[in-house]
LUMMI-409478 format. One record per atom (N, C-alpha, C, O): atom name; x, y, z; residue number from 1. Coordinates in Angstrom, 1 decimal. Layout:
<sites>
[site 'CA' [X Y Z] NUM] ...
</sites>
This chain:
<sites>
[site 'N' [19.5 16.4 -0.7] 1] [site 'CA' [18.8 15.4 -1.4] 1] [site 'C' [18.1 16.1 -2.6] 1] [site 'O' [17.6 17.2 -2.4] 1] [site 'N' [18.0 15.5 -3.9] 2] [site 'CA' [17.5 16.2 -4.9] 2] [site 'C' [15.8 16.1 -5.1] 2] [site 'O' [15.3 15.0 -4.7] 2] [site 'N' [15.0 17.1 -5.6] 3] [site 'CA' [14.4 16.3 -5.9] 3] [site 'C' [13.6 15.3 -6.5] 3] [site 'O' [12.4 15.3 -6.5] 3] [site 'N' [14.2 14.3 -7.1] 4] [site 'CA' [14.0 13.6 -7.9] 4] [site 'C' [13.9 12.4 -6.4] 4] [site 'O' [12.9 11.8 -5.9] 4] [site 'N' [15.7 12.6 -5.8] 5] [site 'CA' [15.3 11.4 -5.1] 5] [site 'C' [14.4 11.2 -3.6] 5] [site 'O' [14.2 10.1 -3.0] 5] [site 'N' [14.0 12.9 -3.3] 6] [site 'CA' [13.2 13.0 -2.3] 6] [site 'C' [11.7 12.1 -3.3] 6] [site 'O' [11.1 11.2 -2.7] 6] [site 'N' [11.3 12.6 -4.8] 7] [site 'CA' [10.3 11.8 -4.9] 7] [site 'C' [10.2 10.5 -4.5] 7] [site 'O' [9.3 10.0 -3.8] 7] [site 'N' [11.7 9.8 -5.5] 8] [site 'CA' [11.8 8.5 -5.2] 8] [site 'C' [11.7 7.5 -4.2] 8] [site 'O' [11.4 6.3 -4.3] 8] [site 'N' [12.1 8.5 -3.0] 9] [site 'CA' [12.2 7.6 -1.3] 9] [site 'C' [10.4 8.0 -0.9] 9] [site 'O' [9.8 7.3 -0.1] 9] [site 'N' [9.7 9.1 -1.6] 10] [site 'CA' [8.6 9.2 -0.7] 10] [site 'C' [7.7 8.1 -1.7] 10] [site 'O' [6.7 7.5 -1.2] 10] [site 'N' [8.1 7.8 -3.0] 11] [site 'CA' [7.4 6.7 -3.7] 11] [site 'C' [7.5 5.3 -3.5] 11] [site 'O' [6.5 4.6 -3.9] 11] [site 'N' [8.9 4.4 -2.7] 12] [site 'CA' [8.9 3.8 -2.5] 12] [site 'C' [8.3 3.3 -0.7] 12] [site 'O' [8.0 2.3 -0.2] 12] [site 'N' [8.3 4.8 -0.2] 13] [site 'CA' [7.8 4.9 1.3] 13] [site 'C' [6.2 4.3 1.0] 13] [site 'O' [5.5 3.5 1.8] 13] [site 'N' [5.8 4.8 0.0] 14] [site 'CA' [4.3 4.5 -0.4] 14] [site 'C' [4.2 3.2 -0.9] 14] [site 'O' [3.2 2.6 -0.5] 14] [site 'N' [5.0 2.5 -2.1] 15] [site 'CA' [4.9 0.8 -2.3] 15] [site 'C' [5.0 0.2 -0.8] 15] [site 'O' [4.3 -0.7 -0.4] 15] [site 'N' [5.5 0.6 -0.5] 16] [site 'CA' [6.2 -0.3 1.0] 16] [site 'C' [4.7 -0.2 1.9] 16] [site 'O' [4.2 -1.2 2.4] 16] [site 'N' [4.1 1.0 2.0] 17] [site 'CA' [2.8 0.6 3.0] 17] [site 'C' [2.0 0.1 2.5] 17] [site 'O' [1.5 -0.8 3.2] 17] [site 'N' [1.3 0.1 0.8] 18] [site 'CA' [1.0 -0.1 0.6] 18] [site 'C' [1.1 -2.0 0.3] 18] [site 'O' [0.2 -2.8 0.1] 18] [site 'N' [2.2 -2.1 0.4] 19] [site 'CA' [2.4 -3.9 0.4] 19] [site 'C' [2.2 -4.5 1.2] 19] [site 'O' [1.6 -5.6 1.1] 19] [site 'N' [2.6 -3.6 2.7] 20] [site 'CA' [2.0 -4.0 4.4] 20] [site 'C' [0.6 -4.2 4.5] 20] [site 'O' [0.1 -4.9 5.4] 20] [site 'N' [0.0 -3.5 3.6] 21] [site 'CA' [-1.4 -3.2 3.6] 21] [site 'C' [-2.2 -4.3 3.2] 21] [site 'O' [-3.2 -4.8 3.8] 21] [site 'N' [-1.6 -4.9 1.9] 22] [site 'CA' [-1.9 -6.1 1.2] 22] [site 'C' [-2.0 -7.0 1.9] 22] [site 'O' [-3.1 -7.7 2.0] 22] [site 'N' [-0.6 -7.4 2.5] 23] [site 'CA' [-0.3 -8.8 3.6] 23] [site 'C' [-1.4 -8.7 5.0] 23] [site 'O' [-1.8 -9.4 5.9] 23] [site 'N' [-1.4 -7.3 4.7] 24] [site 'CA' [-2.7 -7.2 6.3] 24] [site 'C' [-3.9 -7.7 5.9] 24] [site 'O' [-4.7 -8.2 6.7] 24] [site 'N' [-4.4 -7.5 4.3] 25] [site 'CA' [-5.5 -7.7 4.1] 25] [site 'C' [-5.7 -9.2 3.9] 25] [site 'O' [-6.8 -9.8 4.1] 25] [site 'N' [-4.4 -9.6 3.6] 26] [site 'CA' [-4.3 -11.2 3.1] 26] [site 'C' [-4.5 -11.8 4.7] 26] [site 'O' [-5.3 -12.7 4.8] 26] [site 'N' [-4.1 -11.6 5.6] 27] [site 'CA' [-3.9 -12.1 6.7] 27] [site 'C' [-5.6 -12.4 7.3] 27] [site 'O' [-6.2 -13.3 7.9] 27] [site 'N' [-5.9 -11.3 6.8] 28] [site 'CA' [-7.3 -11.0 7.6] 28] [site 'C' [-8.2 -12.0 6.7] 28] [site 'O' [-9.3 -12.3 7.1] 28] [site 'N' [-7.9 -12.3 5.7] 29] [site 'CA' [-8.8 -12.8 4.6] 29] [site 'C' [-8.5 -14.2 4.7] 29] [site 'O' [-9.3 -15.0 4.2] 29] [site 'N' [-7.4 -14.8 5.4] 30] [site 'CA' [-6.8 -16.1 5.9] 30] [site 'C' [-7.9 -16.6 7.1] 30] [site 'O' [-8.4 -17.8 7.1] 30] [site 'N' [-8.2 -15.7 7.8] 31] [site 'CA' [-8.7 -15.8 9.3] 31] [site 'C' [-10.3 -16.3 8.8] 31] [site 'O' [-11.0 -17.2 9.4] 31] [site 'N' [-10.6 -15.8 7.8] 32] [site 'CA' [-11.7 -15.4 7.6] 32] [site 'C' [-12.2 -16.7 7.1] 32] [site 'O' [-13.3 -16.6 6.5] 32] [site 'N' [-11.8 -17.8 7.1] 33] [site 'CA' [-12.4 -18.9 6.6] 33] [site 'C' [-12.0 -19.9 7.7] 33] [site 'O' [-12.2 -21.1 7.5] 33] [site 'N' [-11.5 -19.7 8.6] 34] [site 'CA' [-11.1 -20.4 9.4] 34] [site 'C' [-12.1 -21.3 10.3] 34] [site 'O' [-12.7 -20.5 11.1] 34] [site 'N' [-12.4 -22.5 10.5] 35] [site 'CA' [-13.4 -23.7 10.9] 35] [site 'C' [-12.3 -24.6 11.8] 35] [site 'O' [-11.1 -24.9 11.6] 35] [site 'N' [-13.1 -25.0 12.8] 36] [site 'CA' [-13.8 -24.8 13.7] 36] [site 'C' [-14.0 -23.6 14.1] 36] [site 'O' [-12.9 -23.0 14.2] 36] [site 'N' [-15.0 -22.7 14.3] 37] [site 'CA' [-15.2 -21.4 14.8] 37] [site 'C' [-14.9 -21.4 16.2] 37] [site 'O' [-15.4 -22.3 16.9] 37] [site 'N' [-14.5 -20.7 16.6] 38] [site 'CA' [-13.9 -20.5 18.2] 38] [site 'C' [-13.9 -19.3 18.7] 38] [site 'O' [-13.8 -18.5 17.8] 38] [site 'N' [-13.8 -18.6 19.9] 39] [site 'CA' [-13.2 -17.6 20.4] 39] [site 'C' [-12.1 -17.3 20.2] 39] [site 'O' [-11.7 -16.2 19.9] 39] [site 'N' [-11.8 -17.9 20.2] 40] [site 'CA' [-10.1 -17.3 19.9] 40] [site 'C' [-9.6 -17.1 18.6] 40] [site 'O' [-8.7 -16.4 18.2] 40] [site 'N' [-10.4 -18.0 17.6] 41] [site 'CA' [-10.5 -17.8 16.0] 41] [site 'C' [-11.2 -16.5 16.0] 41] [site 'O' [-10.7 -15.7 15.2] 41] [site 'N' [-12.2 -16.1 16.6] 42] [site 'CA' [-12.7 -14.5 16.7] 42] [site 'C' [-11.7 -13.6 17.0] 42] [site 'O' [-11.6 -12.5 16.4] 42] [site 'N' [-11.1 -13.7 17.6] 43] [site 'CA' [-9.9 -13.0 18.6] 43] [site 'C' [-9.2 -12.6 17.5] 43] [site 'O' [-9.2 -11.5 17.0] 43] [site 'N' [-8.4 -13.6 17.0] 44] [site 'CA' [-7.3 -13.3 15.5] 44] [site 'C' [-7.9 -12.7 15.0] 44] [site 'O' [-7.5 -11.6 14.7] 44] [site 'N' [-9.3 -13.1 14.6] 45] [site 'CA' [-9.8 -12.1 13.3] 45] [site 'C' [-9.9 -10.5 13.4] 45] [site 'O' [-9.8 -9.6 12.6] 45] [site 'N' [-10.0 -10.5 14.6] 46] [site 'CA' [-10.4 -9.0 15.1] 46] [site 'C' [-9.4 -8.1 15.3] 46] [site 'O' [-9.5 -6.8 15.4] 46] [site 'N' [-8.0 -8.9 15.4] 47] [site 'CA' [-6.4 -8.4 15.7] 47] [site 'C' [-6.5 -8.4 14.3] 47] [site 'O' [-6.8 -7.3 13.9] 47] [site 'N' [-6.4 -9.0 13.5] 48] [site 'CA' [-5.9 -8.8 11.8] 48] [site 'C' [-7.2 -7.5 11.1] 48] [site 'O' [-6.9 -6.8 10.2] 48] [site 'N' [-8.3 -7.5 11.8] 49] [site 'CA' [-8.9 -6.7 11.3] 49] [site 'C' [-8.3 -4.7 11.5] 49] [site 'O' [-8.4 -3.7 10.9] 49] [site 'N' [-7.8 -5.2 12.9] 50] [site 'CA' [-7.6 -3.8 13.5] 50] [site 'C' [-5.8 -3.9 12.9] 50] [site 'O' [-5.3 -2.8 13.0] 50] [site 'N' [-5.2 -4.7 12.6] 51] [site 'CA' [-3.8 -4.5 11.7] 51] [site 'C' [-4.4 -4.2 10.7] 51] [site 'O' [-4.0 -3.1 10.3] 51] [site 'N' [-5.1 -4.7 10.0] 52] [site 'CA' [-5.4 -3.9 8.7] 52] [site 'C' [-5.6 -2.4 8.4] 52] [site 'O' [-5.2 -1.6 7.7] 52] [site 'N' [-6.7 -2.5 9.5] 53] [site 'CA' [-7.3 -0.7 9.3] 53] [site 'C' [-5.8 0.1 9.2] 53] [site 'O' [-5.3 0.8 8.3] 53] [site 'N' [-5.1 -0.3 10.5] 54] [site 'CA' [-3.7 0.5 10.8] 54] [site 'C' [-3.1 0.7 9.6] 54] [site 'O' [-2.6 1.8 9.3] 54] [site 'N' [-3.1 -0.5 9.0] 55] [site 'CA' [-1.9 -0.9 7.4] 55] [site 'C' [-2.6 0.6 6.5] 55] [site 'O' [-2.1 1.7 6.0] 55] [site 'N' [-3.9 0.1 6.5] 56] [site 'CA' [-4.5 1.4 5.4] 56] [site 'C' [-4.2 2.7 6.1] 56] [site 'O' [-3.4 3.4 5.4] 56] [site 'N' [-4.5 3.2 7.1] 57] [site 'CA' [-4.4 4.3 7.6] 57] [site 'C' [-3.1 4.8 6.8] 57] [site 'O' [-3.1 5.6 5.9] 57] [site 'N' [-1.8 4.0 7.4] 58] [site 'CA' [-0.6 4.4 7.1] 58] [site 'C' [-0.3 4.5 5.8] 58] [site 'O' [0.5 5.4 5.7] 58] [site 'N' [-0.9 3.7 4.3] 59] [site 'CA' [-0.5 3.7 3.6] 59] [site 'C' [-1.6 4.6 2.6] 59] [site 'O' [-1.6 4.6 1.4] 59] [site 'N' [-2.6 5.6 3.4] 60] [site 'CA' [-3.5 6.6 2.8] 60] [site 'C' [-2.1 7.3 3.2] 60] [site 'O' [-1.2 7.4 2.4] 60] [site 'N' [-2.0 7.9 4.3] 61] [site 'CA' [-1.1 9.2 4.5] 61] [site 'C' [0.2 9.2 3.6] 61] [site 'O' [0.5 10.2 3.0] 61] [site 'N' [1.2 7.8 3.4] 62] [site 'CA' [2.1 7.9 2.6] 62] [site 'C' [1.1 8.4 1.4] 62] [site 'O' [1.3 9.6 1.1] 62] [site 'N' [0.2 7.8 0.6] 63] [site 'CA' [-0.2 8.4 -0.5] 63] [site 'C' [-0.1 10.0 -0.8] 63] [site 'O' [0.3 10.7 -1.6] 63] [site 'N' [-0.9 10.1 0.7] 64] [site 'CA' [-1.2 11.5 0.8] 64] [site 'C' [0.4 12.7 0.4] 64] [site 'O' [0.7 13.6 -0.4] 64] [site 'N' [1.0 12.2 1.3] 65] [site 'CA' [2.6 12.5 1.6] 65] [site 'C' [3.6 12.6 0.3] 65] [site 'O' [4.6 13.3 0.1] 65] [site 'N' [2.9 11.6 -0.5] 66] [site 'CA' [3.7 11.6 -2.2] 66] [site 'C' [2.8 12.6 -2.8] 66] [site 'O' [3.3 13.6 -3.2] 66] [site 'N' [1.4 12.4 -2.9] 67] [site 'CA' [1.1 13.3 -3.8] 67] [site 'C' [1.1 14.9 -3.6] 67] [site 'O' [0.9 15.8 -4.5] 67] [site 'N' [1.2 15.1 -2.2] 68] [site 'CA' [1.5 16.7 -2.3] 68] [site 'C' [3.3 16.9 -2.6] 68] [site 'O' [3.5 18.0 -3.0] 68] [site 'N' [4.1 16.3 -2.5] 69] [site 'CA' [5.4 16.4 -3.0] 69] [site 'C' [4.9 16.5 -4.4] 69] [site 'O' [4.9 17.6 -4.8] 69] [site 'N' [4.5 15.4 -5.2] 70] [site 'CA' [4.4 15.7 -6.6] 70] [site 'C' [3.7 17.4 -6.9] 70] [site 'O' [4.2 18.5 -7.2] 70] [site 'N' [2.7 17.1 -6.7] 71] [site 'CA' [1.8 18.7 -6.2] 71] [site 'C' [3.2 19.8 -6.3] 71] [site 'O' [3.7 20.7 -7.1] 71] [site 'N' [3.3 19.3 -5.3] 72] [site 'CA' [5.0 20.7 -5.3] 72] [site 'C' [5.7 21.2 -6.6] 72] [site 'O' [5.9 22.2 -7.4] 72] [site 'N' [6.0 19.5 -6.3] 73] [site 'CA' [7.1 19.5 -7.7] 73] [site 'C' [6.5 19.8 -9.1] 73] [site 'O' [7.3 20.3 -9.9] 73] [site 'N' [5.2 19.5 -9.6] 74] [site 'CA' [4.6 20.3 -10.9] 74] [site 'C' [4.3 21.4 -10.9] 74] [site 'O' [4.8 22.2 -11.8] 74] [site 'N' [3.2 21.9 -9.7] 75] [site 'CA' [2.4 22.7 -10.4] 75] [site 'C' [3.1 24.2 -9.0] 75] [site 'O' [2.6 25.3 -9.0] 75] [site 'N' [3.9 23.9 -8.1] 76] [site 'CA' [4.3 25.0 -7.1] 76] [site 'C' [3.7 24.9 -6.1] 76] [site 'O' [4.0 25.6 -5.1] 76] [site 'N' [2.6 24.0 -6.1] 77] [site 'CA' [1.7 24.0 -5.0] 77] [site 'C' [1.5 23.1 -3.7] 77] [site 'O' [0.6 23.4 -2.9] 77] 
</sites>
């Protein structure tokens, strides 16, 4: 693999979490106005809250993951 396209797969590896991340936030942000209030409307919220964290977690490390490749690829480091 070159690296151009090792950049390219670890850059789209990072769109892609970072999109998951969105739809997690969107999900959670859905929940979040939701009436009648209920337990179980609590329940979702708190599942989309803890998918979300996950979504970010994943899509900090891909960042992380691209920018030390870049790192590499410029400066040697």
């Amino acid at each position: 693999m070159s690296e151009d396209s090792e950049l390219d797969s670890l850059q789209v590896a990072y769109k892609d979490a970072v999109d998951t991340w969105i739809a997690a936030i969107q999900e959670e942000r859905s929940l979040v106005a939701v009436t009648p209030h209920s337990i179980a409307d609590v329940d979702k919220w708190e599942h989309a809250h803890f998918t979300e964290e996950g979504a970010r977690n994943l899509a900090k490390k891909a960042k992380e993951i691209y920018e030390e490749a870049l790192r590499s690829r410029f400066f040697g480091f």
